[in-house]
N, C-alpha and C positions, 0 to 999 in steps of 0.2 A: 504493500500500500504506500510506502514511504516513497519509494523507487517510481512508482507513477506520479504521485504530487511534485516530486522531484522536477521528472521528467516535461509536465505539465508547467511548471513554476519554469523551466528555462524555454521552453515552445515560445508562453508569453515575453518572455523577457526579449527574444531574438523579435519579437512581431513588431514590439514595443520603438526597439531601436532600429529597425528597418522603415517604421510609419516616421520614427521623428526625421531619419536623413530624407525622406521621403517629402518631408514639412518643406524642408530648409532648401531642396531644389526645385520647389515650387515657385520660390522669390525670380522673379526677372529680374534681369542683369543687377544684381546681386555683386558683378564684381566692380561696378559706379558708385555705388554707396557713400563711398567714401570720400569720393572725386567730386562729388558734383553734379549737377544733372543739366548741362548748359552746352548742344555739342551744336556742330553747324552741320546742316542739312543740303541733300541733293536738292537741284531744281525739280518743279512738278515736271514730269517727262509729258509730252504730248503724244495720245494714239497714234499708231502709224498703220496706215490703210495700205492690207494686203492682201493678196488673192482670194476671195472665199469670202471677203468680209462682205456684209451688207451693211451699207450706207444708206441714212439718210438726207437725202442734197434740197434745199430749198432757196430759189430765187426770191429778193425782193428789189423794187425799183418804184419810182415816183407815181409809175403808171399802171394801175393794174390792167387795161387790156394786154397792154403790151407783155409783160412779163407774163402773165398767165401761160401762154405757150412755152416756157420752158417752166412747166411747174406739173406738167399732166401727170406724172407720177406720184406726185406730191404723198400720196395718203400709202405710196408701198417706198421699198426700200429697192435700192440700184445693186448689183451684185457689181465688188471686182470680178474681173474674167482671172482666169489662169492667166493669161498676158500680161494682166498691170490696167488693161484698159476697160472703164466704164464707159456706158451710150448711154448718153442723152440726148434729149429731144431739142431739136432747132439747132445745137452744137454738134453733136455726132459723137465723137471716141476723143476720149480723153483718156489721156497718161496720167495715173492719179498714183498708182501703189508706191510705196516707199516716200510717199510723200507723209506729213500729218493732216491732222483736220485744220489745224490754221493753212497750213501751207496749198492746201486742197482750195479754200476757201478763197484765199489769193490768188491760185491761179484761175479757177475760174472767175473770180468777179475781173481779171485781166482780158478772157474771153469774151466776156459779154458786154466790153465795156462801147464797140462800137454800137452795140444794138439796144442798148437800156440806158437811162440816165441813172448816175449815181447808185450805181447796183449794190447790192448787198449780198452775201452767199451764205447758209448755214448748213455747212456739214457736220453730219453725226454717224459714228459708226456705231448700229444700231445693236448689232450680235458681242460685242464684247462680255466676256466672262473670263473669272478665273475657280480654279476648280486645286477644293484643300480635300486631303483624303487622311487619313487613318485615325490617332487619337485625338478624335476631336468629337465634341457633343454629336455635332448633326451635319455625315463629310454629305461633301455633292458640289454640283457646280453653282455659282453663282453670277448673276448677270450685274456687270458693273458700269455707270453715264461715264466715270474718269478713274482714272488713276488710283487706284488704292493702298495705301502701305501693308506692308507683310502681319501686323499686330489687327487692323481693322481687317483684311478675310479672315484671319482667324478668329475675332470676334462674329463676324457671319455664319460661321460654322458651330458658332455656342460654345466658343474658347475652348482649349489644349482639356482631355481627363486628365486626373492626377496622375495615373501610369503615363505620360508623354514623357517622350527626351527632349527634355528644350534642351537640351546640348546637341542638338546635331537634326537642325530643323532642313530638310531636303526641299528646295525650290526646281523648278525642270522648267527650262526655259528655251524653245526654238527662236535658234540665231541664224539666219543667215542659212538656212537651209540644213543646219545640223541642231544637235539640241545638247545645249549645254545646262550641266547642272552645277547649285551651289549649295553650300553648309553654311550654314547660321547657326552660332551658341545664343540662344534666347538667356541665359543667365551671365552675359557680358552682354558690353555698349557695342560690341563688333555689328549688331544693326545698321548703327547711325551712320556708316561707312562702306556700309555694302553696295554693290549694283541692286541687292534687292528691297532694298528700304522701301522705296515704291514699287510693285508689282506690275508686269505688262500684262497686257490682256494675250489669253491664251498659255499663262501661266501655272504651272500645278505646285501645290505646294503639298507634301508629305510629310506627315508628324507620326514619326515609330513609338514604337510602345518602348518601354524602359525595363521591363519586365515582361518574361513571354507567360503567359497566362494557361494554364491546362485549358484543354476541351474536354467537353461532356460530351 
């Protein structure tokens, strides 16, 4: 009887000390504490419009008959082609990919400048999402208007469970026609200096467990 309480009294004891280091890697960048919390930040990146994307493009000008013809799509979304190039109505094909939405915006209202007074252009890439997968409340994809930091999807996902490794947070990122991945220690400032402080659309971020859990 001795030898089971024994046995039972060290179970708890290991559970005890496993839960509290468990506590203490919970803390985000834990190794700033000390330092300060005052760092300098990337610029907000602008979407960049690329094959597959659906956009949506909207003319305005002094004169609504006039503009109206290049607006007939107005209420759906314009695919880039595999090429780079979008068709539009009354313009025709436009080189748009690898450009951003400001820079879209400028070259079309450059377009249209002979044929509209004072034009305006509003593009939006309509399909943007990034997608967080494993230890997190609620993984899936989500659809985002701009730019979001690597802390806010994971808030969209119903933030990191307690089993996550914020030590080795996996971002996956298609560059340039290859796909490159990064590591993030969520328990240092090594954030505030990453390429992934702010997230690109079409981004997958992966949070592993810290602990591999039996199945039933």
């Amino acid at each position: 009887m001795r030898k089971i309480c024994y046995s039972l009294l060290m179970c708890v004891s290991v559970v005890c000390l496993l839960s509290s280091c468990a506590t203490k890697k919970m803390t985000l960048f834990s190794g700033s504490e000390s330092s300060g919390g005052t760092y300098g930040l990337p610029d907000v990146p602008g979407f960049v419009l690329e094959p597959g994307d659906a956009v949506s493009i909207v003319f305005f000008g002094n004169d609504k008959e006039t503009v109206t013809p290049f607006n007939i799509n107005e209420a759906d979304s314009y695919m880039v082609a595999p090429d780079g190039f979008v068709t539009l109505p009354v313009i025709g094909k436009k080189q748009l990919a690898g450009m951003t939405e400001t820079e879209a915006e400028r070259e079309l209202q450059k377009a249209v400048a002979q044929q509209l007074r004072n034009p305006l252009v509003r593009v939006r890439i309509s399909n943007a999402h990034v997608t967080v997968l494993g230890e997190v409340r609620h993984p899936g994809t989500f659809s985002i208007n701009y730019p979001v930091t690597l802390l806010a999807a994971l808030g969209l996902a119903g933030d990191m469970l307690p089993n996550a490794n914020r030590e080795n947070v996996l971002i996956q990122r298609q560059e340039n026609g290859k796909v490159t991945q990064y590591r993030v220690n969520l328990l240092t400032d090594e954030l505030f200096s990453s390429p992934c402080y702010y997230l690109r659309k079409g981004d997958v971020v992966y949070v592993s467990p810290r602990y591999k859990t039996s199945r039933r």
